[in-house]
N, C-alpha and C positions, 0 to 999 in steps of 0.2 A: 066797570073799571077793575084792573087787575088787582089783588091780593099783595099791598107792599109787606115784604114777610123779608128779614135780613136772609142773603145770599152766604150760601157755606164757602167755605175757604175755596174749595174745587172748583163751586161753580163762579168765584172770581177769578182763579188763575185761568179759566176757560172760556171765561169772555175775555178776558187780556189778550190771551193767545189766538183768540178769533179776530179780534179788533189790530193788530199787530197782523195778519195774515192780510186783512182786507188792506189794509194802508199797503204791503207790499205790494199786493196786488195793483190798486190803485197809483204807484209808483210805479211799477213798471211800464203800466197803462201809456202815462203822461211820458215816460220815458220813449216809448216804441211811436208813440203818435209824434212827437217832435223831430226822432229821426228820419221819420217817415217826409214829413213835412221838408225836411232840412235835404233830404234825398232826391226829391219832387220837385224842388225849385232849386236845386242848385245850390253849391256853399257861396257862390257869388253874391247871392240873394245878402247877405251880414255886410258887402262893400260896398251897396247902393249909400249915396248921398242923401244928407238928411236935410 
């Protein structure tokens, strides 16, 4: 089990800024895979009947 030992100021503001990098990343992700999808079937694909 690791050493819980309080994290210095630095090494919080640099897991924020890693953690904030990964969600953008991950947001673009969902972003480019949706277009993608939305690209691939058509914008018609939103007018289908429910």
């Amino acid at each position: 089990m690791m050493d819980p030992r309080p994290l210095t100021p630095d090494e919080v503001r640099r897991r924020r800024k890693r953690s904030v990098a990964i969600a953008l990343v991950l947001a673009a992700l969902v972003a480019i895979f949706y277009a993608l999808t939305i690209a691939k079937l058509g914008p018609q694909v939103l007018n289908r009947p429910l």
